[in-house]
Backbone as JSON Lines, residues from 0, in Angstrom:
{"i":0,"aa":"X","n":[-35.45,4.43,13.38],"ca":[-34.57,3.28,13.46],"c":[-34.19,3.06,14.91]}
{"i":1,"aa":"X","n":[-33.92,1.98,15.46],"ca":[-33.48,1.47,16.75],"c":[-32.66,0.4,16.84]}
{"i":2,"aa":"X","n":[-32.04,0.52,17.44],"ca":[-30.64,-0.17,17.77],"c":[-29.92,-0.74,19.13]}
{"i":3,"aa":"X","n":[-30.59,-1.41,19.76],"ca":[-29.13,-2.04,21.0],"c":[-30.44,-0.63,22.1]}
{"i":4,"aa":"X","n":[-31.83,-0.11,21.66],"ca":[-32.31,0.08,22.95],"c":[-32.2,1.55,22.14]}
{"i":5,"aa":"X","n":[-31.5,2.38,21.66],"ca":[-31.19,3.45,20.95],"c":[-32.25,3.98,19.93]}
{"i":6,"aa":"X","n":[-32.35,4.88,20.05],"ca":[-33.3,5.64,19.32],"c":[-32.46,6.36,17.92]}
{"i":7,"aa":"X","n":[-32.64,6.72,16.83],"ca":[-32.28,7.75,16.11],"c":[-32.77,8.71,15.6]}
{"i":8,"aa":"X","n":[-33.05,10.06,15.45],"ca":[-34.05,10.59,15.14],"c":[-33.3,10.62,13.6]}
{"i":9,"aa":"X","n":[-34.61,10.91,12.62],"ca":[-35.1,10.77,11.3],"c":[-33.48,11.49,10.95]}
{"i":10,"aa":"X","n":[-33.34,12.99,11.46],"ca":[-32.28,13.77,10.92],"c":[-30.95,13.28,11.23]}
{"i":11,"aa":"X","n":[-30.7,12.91,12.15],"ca":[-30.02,12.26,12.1],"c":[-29.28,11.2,11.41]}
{"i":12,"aa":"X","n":[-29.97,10.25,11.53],"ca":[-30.09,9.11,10.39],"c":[-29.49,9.52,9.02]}
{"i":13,"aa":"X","n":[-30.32,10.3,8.56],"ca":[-30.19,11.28,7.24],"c":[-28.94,11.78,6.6]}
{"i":14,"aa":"X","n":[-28.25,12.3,7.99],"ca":[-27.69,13.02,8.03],"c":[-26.01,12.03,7.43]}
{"i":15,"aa":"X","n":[-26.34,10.99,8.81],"ca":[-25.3,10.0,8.49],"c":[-25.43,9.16,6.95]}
{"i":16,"aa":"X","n":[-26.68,8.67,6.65],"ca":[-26.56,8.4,5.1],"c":[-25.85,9.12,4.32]}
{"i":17,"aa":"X","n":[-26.16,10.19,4.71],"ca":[-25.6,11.15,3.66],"c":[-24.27,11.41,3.67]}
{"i":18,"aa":"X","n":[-23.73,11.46,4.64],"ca":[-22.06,11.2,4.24],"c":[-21.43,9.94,4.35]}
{"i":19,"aa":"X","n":[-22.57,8.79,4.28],"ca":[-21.83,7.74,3.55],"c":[-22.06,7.64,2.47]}
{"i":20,"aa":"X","n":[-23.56,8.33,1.89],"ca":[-22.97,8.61,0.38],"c":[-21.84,8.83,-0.26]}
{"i":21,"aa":"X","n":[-21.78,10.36,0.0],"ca":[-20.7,11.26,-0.33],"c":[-19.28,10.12,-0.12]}
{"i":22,"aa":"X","n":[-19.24,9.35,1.08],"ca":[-17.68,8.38,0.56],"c":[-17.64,7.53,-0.33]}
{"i":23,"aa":"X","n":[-18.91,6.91,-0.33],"ca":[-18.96,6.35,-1.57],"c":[-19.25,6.61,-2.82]}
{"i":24,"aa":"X","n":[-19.82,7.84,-3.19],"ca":[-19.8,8.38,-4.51],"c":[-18.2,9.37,-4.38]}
{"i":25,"aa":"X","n":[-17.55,9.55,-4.13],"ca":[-16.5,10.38,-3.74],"c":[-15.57,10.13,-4.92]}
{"i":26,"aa":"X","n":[-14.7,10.61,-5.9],"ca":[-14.59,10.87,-6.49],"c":[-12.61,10.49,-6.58]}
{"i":27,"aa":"X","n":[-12.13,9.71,-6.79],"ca":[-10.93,8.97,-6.45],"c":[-9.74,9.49,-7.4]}
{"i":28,"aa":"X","n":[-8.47,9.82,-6.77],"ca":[-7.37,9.82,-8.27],"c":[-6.19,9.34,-7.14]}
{"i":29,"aa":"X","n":[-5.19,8.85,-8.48],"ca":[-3.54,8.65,-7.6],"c":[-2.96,10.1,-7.05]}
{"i":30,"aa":"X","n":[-2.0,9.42,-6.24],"ca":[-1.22,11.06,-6.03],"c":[-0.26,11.04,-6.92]}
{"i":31,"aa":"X","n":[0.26,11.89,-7.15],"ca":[1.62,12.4,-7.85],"c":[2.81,11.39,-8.46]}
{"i":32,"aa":"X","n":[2.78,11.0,-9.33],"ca":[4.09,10.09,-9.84],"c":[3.43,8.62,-9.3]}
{"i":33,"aa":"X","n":[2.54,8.41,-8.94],"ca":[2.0,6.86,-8.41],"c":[1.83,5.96,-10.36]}
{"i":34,"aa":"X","n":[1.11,6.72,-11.04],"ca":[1.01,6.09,-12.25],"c":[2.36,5.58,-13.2]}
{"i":35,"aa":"X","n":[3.2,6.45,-12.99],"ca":[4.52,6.45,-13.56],"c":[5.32,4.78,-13.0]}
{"i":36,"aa":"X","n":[5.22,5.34,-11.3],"ca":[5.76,4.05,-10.88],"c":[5.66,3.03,-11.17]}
{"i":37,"aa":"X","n":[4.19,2.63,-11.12],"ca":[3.55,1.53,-11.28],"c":[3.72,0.59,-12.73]}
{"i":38,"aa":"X","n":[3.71,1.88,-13.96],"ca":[3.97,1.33,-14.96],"c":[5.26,0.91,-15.02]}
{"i":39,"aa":"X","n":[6.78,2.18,-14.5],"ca":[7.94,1.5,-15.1],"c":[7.99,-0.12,-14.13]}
{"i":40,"aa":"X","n":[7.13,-0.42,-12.85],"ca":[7.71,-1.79,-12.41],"c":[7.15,-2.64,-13.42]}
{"i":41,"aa":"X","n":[5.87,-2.27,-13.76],"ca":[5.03,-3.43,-14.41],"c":[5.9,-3.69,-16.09]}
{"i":42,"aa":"X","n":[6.41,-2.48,-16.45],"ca":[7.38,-2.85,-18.06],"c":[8.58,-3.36,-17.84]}
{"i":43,"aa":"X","n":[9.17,-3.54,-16.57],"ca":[10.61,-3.98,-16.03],"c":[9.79,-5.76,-15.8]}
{"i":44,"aa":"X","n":[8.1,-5.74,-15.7],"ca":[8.2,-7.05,-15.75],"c":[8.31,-7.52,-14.42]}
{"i":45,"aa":"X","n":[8.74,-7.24,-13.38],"ca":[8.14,-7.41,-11.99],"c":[6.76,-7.37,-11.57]}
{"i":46,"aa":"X","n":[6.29,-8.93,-11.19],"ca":[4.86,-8.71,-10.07],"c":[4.73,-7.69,-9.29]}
{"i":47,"aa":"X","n":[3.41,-7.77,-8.92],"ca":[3.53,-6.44,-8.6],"c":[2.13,-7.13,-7.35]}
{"i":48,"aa":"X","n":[1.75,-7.07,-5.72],"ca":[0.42,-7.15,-5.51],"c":[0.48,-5.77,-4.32]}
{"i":49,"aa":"X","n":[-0.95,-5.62,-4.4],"ca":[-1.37,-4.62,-3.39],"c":[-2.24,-5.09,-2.09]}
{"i":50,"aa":"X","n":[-1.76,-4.82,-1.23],"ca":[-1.55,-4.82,0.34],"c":[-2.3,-3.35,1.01]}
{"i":51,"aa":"X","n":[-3.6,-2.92,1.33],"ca":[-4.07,-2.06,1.59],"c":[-5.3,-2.55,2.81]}
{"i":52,"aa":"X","n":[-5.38,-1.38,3.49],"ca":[-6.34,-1.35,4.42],"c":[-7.67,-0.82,4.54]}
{"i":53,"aa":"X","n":[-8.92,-0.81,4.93],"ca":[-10.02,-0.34,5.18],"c":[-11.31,-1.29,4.52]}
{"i":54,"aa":"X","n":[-12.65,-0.41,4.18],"ca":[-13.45,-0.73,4.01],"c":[-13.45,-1.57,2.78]}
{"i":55,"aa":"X","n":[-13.55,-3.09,2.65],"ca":[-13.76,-3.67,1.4],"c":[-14.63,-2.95,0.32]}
{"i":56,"aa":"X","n":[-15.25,-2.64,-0.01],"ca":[-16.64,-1.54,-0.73],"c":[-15.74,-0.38,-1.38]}
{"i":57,"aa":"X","n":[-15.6,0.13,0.02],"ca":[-14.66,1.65,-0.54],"c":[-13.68,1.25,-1.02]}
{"i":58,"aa":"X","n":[-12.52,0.28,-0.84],"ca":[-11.4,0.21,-1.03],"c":[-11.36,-0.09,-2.71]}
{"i":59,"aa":"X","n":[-12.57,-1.44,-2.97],"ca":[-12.59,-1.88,-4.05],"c":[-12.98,-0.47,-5.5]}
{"i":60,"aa":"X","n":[-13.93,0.36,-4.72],"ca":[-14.08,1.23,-5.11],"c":[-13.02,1.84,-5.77]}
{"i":61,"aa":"X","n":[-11.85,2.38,-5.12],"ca":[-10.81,3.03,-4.93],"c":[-9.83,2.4,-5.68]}
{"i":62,"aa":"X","n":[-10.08,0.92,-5.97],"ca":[-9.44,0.71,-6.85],"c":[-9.71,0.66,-8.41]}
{"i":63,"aa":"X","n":[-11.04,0.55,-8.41],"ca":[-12.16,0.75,-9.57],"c":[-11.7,1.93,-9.94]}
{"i":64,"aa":"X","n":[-11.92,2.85,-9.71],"ca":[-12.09,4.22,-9.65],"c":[-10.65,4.8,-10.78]}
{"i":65,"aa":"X","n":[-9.4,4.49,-10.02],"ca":[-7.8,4.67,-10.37],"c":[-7.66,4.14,-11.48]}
{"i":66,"aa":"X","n":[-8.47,3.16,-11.86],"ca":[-7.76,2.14,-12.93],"c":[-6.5,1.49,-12.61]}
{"i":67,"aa":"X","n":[-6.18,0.5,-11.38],"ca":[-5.01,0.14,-10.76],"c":[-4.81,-1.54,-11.0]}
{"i":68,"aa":"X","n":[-6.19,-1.97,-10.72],"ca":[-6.14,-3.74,-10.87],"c":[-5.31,-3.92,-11.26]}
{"i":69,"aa":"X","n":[-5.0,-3.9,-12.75],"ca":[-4.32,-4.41,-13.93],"c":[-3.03,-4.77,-13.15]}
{"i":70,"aa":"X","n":[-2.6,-3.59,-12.79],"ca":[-1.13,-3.41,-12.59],"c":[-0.68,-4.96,-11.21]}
{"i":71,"aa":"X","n":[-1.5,-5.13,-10.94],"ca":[-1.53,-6.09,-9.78],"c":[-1.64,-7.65,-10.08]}
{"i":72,"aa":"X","n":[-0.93,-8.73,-9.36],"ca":[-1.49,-10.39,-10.04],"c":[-2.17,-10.66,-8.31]}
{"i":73,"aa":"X","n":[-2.26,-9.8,-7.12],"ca":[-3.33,-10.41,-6.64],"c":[-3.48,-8.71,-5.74]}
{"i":74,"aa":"X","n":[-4.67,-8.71,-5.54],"ca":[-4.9,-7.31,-4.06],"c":[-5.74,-8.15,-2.66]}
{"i":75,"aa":"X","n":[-4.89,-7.75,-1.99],"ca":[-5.15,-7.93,-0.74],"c":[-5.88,-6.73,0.08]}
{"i":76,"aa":"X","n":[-7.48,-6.81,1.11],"ca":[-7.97,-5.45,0.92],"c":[-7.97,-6.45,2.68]}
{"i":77,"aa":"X","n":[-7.97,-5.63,3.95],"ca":[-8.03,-6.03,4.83],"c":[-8.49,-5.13,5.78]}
{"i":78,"aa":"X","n":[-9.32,-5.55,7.36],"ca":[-9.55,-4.47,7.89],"c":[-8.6,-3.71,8.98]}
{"i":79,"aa":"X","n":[-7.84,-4.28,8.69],"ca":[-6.36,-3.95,9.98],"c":[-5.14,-4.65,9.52]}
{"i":80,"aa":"X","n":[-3.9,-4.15,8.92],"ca":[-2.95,-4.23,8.85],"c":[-2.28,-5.05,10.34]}
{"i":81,"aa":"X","n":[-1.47,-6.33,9.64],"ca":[-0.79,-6.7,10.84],"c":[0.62,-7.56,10.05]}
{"i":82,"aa":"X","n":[1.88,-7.38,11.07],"ca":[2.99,-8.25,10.79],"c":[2.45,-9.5,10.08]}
{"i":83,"aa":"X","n":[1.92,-10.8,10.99],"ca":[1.49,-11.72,10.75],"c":[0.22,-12.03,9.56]}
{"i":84,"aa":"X","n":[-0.46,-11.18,9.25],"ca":[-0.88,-11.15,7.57],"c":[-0.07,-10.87,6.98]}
{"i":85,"aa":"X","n":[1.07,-10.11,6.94],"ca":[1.87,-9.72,6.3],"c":[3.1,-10.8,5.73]}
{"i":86,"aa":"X","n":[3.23,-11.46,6.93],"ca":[4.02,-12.5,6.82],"c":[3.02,-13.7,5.94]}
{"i":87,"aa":"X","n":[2.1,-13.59,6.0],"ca":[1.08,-15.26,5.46],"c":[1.22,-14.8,4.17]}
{"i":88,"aa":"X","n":[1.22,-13.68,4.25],"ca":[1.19,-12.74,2.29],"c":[2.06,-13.31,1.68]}
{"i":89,"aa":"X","n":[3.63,-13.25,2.24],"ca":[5.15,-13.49,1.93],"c":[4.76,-14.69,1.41]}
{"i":90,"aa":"X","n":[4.56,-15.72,2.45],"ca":[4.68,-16.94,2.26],"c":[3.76,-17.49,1.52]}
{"i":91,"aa":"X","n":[2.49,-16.86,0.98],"ca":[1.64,-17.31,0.08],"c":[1.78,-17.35,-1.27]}
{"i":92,"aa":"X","n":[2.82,-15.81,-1.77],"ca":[3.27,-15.74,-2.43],"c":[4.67,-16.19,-2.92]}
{"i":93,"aa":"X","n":[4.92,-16.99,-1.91],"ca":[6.38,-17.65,-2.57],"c":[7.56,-17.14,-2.34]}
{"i":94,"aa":"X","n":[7.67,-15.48,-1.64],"ca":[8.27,-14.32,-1.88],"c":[8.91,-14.61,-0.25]}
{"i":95,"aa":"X","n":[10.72,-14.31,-0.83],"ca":[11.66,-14.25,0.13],"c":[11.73,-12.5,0.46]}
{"i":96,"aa":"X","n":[11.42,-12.41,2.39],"ca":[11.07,-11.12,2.51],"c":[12.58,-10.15,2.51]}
{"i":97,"aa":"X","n":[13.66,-10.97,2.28],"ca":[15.17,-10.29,2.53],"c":[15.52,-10.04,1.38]}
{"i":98,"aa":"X","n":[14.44,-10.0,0.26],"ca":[14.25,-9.79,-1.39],"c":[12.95,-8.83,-1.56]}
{"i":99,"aa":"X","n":[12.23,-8.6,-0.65],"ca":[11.54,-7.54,-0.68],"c":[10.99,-6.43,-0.24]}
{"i":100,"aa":"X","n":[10.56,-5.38,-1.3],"ca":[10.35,-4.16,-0.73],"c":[8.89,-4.13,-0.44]}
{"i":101,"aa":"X","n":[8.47,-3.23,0.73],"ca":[7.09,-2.65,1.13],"c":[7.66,-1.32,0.65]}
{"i":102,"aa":"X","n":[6.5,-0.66,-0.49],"ca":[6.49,0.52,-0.58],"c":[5.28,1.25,0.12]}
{"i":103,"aa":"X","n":[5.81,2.04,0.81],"ca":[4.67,2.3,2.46],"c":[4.33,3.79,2.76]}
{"i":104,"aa":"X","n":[3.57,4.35,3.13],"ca":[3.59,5.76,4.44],"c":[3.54,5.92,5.76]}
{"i":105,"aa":"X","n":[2.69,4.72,5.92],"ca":[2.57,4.92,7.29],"c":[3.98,4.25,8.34]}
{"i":106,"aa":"X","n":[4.31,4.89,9.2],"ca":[5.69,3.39,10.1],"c":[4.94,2.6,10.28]}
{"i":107,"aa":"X","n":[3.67,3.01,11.74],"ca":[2.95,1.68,12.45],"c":[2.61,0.47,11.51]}
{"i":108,"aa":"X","n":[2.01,0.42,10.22],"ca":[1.61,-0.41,9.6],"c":[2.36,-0.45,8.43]}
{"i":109,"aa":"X","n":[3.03,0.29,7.85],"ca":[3.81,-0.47,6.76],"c":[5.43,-0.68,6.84]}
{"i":110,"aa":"X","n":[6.0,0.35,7.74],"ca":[7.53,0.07,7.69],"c":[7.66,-0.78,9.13]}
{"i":111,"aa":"X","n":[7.0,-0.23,9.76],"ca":[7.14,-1.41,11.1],"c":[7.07,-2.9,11.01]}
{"i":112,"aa":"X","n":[5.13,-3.25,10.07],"ca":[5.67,-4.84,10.28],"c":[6.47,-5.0,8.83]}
{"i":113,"aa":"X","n":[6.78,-4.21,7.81],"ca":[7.8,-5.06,6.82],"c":[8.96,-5.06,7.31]}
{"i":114,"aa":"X","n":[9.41,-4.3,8.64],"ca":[10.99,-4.21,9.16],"c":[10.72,-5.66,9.91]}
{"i":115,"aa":"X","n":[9.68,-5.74,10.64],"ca":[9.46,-7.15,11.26],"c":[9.7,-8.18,10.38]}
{"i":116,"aa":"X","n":[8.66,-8.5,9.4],"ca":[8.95,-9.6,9.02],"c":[10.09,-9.68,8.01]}
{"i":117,"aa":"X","n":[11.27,-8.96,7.88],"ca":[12.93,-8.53,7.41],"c":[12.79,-8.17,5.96]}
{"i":118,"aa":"X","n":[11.53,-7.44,6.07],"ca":[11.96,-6.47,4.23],"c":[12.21,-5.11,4.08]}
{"i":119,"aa":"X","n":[12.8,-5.15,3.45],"ca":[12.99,-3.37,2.57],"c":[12.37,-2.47,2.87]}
{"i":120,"aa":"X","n":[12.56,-1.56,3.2],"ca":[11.03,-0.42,2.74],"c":[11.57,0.95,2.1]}
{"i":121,"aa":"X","n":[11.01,1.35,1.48],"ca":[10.47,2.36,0.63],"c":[9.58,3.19,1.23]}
{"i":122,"aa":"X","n":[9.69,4.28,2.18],"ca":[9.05,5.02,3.0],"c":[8.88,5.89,2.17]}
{"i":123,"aa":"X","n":[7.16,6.33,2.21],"ca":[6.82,7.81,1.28],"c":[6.36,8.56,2.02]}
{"i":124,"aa":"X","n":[6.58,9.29,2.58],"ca":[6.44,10.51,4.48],"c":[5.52,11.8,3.74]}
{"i":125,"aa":"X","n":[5.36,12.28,2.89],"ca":[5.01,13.54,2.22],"c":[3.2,13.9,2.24]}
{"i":126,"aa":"X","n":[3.09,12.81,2.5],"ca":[1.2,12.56,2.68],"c":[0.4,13.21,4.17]}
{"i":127,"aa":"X","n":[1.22,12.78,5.09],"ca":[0.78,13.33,6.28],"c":[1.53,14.34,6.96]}
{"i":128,"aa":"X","n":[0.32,15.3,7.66],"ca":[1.26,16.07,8.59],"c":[1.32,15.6,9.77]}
{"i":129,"aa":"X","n":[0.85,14.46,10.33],"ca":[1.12,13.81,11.72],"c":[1.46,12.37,11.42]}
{"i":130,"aa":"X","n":[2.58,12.08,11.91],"ca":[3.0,10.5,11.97],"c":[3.3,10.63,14.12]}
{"i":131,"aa":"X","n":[2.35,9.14,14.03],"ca":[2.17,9.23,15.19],"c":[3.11,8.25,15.74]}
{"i":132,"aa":"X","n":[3.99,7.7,14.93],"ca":[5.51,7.33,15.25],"c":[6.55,7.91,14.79]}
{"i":133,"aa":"X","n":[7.2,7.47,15.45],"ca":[9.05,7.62,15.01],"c":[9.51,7.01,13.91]}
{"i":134,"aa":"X","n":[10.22,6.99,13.52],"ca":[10.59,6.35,11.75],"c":[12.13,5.7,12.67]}
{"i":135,"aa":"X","n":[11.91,4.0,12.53],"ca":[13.52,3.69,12.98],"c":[14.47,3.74,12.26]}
{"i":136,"aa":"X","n":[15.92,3.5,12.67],"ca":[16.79,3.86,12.33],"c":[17.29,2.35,11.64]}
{"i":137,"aa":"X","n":[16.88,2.44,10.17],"ca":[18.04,0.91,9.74],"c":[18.02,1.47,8.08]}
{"i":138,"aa":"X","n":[19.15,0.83,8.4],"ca":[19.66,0.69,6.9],"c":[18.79,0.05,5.38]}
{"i":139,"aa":"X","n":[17.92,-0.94,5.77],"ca":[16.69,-1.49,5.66],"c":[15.71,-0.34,4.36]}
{"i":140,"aa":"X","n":[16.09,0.83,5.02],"ca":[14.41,2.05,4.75],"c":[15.45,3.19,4.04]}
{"i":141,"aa":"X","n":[14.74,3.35,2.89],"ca":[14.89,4.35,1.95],"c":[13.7,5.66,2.0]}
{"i":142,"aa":"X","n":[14.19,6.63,2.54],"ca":[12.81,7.38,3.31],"c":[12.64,8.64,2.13]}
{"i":143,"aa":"X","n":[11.79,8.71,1.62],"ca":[11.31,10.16,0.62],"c":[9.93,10.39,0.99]}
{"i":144,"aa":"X","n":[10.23,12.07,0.05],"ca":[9.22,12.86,0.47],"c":[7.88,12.64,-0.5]}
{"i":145,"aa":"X","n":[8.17,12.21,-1.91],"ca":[7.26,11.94,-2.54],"c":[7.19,10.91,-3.74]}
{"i":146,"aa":"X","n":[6.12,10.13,-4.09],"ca":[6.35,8.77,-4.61],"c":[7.87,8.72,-5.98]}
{"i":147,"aa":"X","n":[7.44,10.29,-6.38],"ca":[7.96,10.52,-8.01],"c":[9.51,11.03,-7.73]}
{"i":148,"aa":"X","n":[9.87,10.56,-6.0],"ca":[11.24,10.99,-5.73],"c":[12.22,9.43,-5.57]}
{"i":149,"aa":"X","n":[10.68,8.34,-5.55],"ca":[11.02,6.38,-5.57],"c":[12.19,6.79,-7.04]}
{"i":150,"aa":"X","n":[11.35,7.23,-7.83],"ca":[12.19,6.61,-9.53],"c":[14.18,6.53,-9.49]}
{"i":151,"aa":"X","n":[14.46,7.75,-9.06],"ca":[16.31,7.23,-9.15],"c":[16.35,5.91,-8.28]}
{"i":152,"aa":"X","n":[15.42,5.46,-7.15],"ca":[15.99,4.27,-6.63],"c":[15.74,3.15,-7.56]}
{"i":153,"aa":"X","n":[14.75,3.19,-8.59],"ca":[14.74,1.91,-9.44],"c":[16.31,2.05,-10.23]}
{"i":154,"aa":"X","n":[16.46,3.22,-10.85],"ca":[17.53,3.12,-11.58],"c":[18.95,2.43,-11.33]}
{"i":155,"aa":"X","n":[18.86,2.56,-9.42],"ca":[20.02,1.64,-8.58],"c":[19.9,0.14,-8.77]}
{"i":156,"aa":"X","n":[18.65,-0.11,-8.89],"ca":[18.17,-1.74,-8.53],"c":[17.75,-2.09,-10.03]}
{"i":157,"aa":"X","n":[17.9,-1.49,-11.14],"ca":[17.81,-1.9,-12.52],"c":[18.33,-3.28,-12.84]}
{"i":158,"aa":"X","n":[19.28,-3.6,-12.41],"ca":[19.89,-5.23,-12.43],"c":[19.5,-6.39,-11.95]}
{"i":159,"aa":"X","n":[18.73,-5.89,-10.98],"ca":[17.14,-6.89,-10.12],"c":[15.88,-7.06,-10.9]}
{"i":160,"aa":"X","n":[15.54,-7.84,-10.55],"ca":[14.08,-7.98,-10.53],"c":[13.7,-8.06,-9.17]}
{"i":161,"aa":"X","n":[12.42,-6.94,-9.74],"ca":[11.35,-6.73,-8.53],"c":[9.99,-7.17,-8.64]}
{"i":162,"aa":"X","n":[9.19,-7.04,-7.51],"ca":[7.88,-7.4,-7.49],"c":[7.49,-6.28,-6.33]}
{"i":163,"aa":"X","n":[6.4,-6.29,-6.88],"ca":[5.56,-4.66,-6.06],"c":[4.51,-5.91,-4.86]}
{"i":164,"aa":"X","n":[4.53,-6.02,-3.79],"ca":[3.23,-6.14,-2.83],"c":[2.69,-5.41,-2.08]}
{"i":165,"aa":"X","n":[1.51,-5.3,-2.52],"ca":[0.68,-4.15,-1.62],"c":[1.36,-2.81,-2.39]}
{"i":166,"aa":"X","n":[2.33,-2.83,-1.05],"ca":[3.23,-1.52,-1.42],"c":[4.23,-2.17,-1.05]}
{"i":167,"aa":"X","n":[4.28,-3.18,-1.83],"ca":[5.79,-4.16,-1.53],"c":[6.01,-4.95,-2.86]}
{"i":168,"aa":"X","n":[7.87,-4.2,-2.97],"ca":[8.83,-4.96,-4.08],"c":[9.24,-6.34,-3.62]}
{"i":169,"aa":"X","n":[9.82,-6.95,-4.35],"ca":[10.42,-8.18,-4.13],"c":[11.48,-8.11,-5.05]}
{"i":170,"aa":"X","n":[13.12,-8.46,-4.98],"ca":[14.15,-8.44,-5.9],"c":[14.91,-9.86,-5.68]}
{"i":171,"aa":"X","n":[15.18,-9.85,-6.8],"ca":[16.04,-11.34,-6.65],"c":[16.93,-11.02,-7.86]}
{"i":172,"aa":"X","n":[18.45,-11.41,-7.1],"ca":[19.65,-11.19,-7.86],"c":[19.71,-11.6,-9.18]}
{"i":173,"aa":"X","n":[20.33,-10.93,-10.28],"ca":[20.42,-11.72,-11.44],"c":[22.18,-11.35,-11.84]}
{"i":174,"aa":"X","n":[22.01,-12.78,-12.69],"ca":[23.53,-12.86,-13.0],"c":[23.84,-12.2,-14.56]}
{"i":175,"aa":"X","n":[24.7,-11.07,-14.45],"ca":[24.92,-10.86,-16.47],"c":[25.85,-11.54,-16.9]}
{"i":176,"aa":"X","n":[25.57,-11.51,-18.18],"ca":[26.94,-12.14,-19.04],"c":[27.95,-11.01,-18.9]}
């Protein structure tokens, strides 16, 4: 094979197929309490869309794989996370962002631009051992260690309705008798 003047030798080549196999035959599950969540938003009846990053193929995969679609009324699969998609998301969906949550891990890309464009977040920190930011300081961010530690916060916001995007809620006040 040749490329841009580049040579590859055979093993090479090979070599790299072969662990793009392996990502794509790779073998997919949720983490911990992710299924639980998903269902009590979806029986509370809150939208719900997903907001994720990387390879369209793999990602779709990854969602194939989980059995997750369902739970979703649109997925968004992109190759770089940014504020300003983030914001076109909001507004595509109709969705006031001072009514919604990003449920997130990463800061750079999920609590950063949902603090930007003025939503909620739901920080889940327990996944990585390197965050290559700082986690800011607002009132805004509900920070846990693991997804199945989210559930007492629904029990606070039981009187809302929510909507899940990406990894983002949306709540809007309701009035009781």
């Amino acid at each position: 094979m040749r490329k841009s003047g580049l040579s590859l030798r055979s093993s090479v080549f090979e070599n790299f197929q072969d662990i793009m196999d392996s990502i794509h035959q790779h073998r997919y599950r949720l983490v911990r309490g992710a299924r639980k969540l998903l269902e009590t938003v979806r029986d509370q009846r809150h939208p719900m869309i997903l907001y994720t990053r990387g390879d369209q193929q793999i990602q779709e995969n990854i969602i194939h794989q989980t059995k997750i679609s369902t739970f979703f009324q649109k997925i968004y699969i992109t190759k770089r996370k940014t504020s300003s998609h983030l914001q076109q998301i909001l507004d595509e969906m109709n969705f006031d962002p001072t009514q919604s949550w990003m449920i997130g891990d990463e800061i750079l890309t999920d609590v950063n631009h949902a603090l930007e464009c003025g939503m909620n977040v739901m920080r889940v920190w327990g996944y990585h051992n390197y965050e290559p930011a700082e986690l800011p300081a607002s009132p805004k961010i509900i920070n846990v260690l693991f997804l199945n530690h989210l559930m007492p916060h629904f029990s606070l916001l039981q009187k809302e309705t929510m909507s899940i995007k990406s990894n983002v809620f949306r709540r809007e006040r309701r009035d009781f008798p």
